[in-house]
C-alpha positions in Angstrom: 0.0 0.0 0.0 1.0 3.4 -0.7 2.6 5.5 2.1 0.4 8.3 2.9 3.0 10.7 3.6 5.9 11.8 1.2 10.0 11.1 2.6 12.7 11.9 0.3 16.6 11.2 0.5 19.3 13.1 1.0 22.3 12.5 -0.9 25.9 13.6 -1.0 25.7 14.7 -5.5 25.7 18.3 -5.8 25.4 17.6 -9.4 21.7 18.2 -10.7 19.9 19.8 -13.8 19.0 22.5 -11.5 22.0 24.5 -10.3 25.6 24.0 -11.0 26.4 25.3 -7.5 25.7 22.9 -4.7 24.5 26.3 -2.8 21.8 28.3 -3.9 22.4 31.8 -5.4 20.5 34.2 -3.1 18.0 36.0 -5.5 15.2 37.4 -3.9 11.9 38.0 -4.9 12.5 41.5 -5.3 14.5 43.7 -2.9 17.0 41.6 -0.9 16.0 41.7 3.1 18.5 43.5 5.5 20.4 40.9 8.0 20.6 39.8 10.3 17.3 38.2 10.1 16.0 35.6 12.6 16.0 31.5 11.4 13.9 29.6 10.1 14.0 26.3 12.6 12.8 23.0 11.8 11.9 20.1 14.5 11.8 16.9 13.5 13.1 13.6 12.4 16.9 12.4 10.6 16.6 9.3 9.1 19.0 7.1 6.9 16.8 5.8 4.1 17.2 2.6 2.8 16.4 3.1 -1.1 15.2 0.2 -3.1 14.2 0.4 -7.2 11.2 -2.3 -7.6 9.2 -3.3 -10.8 6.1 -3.7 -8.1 5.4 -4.4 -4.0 5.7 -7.7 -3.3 2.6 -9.9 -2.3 1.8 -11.0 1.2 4.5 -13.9 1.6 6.3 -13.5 -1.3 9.7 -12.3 -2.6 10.9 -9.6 -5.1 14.3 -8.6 -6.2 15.2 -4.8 -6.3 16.9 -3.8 -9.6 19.2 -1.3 -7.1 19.8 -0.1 -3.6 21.4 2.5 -1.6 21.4 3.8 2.2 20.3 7.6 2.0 20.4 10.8 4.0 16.6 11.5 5.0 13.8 11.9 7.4 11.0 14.9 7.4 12.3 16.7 9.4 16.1 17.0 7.7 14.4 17.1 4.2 12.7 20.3 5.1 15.7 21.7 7.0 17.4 20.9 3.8 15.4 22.4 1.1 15.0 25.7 3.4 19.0 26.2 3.2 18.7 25.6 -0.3 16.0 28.5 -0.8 16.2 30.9 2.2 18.0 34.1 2.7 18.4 33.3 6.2 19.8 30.8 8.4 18.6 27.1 8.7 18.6 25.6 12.0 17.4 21.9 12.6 17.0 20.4 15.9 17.0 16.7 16.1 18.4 13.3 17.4 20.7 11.0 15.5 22.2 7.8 16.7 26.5 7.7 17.8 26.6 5.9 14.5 28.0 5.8 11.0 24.2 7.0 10.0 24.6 10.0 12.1 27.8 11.1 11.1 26.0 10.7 7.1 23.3 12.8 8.2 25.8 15.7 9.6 28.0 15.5 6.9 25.1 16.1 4.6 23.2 18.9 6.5 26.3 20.3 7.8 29.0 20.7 4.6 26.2 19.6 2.1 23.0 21.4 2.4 24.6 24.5 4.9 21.7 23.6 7.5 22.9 24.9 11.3 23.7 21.8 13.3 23.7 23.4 16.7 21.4 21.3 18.4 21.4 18.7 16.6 22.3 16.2 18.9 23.6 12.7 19.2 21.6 9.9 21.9 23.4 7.9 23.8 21.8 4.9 23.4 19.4 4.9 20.9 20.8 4.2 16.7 20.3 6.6 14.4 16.5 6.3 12.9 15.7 4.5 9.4 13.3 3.9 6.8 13.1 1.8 4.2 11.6 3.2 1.1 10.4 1.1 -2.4 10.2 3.3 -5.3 8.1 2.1 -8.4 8.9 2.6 -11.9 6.1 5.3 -11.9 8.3 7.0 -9.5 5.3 6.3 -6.2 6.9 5.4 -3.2 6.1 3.4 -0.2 8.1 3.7 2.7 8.6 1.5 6.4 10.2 3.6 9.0 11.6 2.6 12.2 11.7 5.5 14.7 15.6 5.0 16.7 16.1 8.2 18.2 13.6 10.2 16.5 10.8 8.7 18.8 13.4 7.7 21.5 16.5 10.0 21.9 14.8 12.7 23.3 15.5 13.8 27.4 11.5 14.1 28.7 11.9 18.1 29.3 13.9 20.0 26.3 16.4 21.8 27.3 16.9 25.9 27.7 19.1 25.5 24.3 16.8 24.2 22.1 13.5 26.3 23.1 15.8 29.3 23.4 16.0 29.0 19.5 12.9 28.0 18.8 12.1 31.2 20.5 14.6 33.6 18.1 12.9 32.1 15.1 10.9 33.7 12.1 9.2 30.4 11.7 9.1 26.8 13.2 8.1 24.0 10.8 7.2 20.5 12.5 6.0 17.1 11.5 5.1 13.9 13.4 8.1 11.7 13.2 9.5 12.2 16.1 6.9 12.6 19.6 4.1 14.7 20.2 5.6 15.7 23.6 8.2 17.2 21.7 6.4 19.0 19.1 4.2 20.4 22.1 6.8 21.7 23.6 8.6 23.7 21.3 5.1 24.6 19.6 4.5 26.5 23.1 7.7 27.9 23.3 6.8 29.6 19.5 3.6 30.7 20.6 4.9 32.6 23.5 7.6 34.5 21.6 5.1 35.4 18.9 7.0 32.7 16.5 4.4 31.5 13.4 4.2 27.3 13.6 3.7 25.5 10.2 2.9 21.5 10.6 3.1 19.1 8.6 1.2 16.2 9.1 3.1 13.4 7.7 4.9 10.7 10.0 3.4 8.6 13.2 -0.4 6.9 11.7 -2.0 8.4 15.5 -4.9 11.4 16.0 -3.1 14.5 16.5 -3.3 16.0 20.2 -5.7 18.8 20.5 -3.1 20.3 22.4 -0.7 20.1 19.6 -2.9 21.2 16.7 -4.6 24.1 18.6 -0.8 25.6 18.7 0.0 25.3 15.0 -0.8 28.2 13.1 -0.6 26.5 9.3 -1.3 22.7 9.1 -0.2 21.1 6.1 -1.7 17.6 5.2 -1.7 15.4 1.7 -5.4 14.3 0.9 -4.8 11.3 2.4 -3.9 12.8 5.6 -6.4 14.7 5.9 -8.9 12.4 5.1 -7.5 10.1 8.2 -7.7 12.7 10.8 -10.4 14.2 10.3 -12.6 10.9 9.1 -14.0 12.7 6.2 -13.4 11.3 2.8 -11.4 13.1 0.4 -13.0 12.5 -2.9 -14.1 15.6 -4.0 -12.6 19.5 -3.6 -16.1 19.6 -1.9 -15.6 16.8 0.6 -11.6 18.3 0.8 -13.5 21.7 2.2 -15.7 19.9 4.2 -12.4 18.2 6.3 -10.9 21.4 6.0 -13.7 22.8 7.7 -13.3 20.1 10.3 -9.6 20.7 11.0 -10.5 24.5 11.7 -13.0 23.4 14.2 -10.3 21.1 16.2 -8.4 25.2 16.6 -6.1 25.4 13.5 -6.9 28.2 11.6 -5.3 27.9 8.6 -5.3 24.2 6.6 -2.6 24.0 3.4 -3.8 20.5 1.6 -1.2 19.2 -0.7 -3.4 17.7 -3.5 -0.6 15.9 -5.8 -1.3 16.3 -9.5 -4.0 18.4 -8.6 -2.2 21.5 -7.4 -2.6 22.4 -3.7 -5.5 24.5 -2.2 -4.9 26.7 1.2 -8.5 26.9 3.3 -8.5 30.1 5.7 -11.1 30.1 8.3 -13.6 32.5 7.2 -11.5 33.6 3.8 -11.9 32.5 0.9 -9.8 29.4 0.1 -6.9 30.1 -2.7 -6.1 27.0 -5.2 -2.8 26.5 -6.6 -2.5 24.5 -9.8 0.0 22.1 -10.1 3.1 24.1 -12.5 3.5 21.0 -14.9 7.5 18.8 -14.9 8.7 18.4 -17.8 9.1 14.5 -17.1 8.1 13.1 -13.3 11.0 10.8 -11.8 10.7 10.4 -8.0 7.6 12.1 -6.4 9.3 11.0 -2.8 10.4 14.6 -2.2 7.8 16.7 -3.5 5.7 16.9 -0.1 8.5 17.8 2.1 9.7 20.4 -0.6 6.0 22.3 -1.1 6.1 22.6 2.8 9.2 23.9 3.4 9.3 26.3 -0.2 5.8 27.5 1.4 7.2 28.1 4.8 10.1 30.4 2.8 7.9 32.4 0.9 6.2 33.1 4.2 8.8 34.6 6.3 9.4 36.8 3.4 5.9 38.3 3.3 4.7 37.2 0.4 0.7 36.8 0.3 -0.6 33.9 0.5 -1.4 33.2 -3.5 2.8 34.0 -4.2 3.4 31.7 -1.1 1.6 28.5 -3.3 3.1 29.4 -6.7 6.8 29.3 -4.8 5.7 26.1 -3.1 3.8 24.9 -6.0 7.2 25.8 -8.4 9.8 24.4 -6.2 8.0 20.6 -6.2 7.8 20.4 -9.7 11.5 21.0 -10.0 11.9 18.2 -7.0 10.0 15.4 -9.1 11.9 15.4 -11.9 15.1 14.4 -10.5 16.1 11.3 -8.3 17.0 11.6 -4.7 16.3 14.7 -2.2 19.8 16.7 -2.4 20.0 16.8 -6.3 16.2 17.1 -6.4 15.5 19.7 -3.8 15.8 23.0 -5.9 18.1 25.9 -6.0 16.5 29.7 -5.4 17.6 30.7 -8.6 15.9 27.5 -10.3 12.4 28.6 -8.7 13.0 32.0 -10.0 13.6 30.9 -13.8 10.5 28.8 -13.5 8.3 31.7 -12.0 9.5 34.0 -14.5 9.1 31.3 -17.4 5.1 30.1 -17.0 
């Protein structure tokens, strides 16, 4: 069965149809902003991927051979950490537990000297490995993905410490997901609130009901129809029925719902605004649609902190995963700025 959430890979190849630079060029939107300017900061999971190429899943007892395989750089929350430093004019912090393992030291050497992501809490657990998935990508490029939670779930002290909510407190923005525990999201999602930080959430990882403590924090939450449909027990058939669990969502306290639709764009529901769709910007040829959720999130969350309204904020977002699909793998996929630009400029 299909994974209902999106996790891309992380790798160490700079080299990609997007950029020549493994580092984005800075263009803005318009005017470059003054600096300093305060971080984006992402919570959340740092897996190693386990990436297999299959003709089809296998059937219930039965065995298939993968045509490749490689051990990846990944998790939700480093993929979004990742694509921020690729697109934003500000820093990139990500806080997170990795195992004292050869997939944690990948995972920092990939953030770190690959992707320019600030590694400052980013923080090895004693005794827990380093988290992993394993993820089967079709010839279609759909993916469906087993992940094992290490020290995502199970690195993590019970009470954060001053460090980490001191951060999330300097923040422009704090993007979560649900790979890693609720407690933890709870936590720093307070700590935003109180220092006036926006909260974006992303509702891919752990299969569970979302706290109402949790959701009633998060200022944007982000869900794929499938998601959505799950949580709020409201089929997802229609743009009508879509509404309808939007509709739900802002009656559990989140104000603001941003569905990822997959081929059919993206629509953002504002509790009593109208809602704002966002056709898809068509790739030239789709290879791996792993990364696209994970990229539309974060390119969203980018836009954002730059003041851009809400329609700009899904053409960015909407831009940016249509470059991601149409290359292998989340570090050559996840697009430069100056890539999103050309395509803006070009449709």
């Amino acid at each position: 069965m299909q994974s209902a959430f999106f996790l891309t890979r992380l790798s160490f190849f700079p080299s990609h149809s997007h950029s020549s630079s493994p580092r984005p060029s800075h263009v803005s939107f318009s005017t470059p902003p003054s600096h300093p300017l305060s971080p984006i900061v992402v919570v959340g999971s740092a897996n190693a991927d386990i990436y297999v190429e299959i003709d089809r899943l296998p059937h219930p007892g039965e065995t298939v051979s993968a045509r490749s395989g490689n051990t990846l750089p990944g998790g939700k929350g480093a993929n979004q950490a990742f694509c921020s430093g690729r697109l934003a004019e500000r820093r990139t912090y990500l806080i997170g537990r990795v195992g004292k393992d050869a997939h944690g030291r990948l995972l920092e050497d990939s953030l770190g000297d690959g992707g320019g992501v600030c590694l400052d809490r980013f923080v090895r657990a004693d005794s827990e490995p380093t988290g992993h998935a394993v993820v089967m990508l079709q010839p279609d490029g759909q993916n469906s993905i087993i992940i094992v939670g290490g020290a995502n779930m199970n690195g993590w002290d019970e009470k954060l410490g001053d460090e980490d909510l001191k951060l999330v407190k300097s923040a422009e923005l704090l993007i979560l997901q649900r790979e890693i525990p609720d407690s933890v999201n709870i936590q720093v999602a307070k700590a935003a609130k109180e220092a006036g930080v926006t909260v974006i959430m992303d509702a891919g990882g752990m299969d569970a009901p979302i706290p109402s403590e949790l959701i009633k924090l998060v200022d944007i939450f982000s869900p794929n129809e499938t998601e959505l449909a799950r949580l709020t027990d409201v089929k997802t058939d229609s743009f009508e029925r879509i509404g309808q669990a939007a509709e739900k969502c802002h009656q559990m306290g989140v104000k603001q719902v941003l569905v990822k639709l997959g081929s059919q764009g993206s629509a953002l529901f504002t509790e009593g605004e109208q809602t704002i769709k966002q056709e898809i910007i068509p790739a030239l040829n789709v290879v791996d649609t792993t990364g696209a959720g994970d990229t539309f999130t974060a390119a969203f969350g980018v836009a954002l902190v730059e003041g851009k309204s809400k329609k700009e904020c899904l053409r960015f977002a909407a831009a940016a995963a249509s470059l991601c699909v149409q290359v292998k793998g989340a570090m050559p996929s996840m697009p430069s700025r100056n890539s999103v630009m050309d395509l803006l400029q070009s449709v």
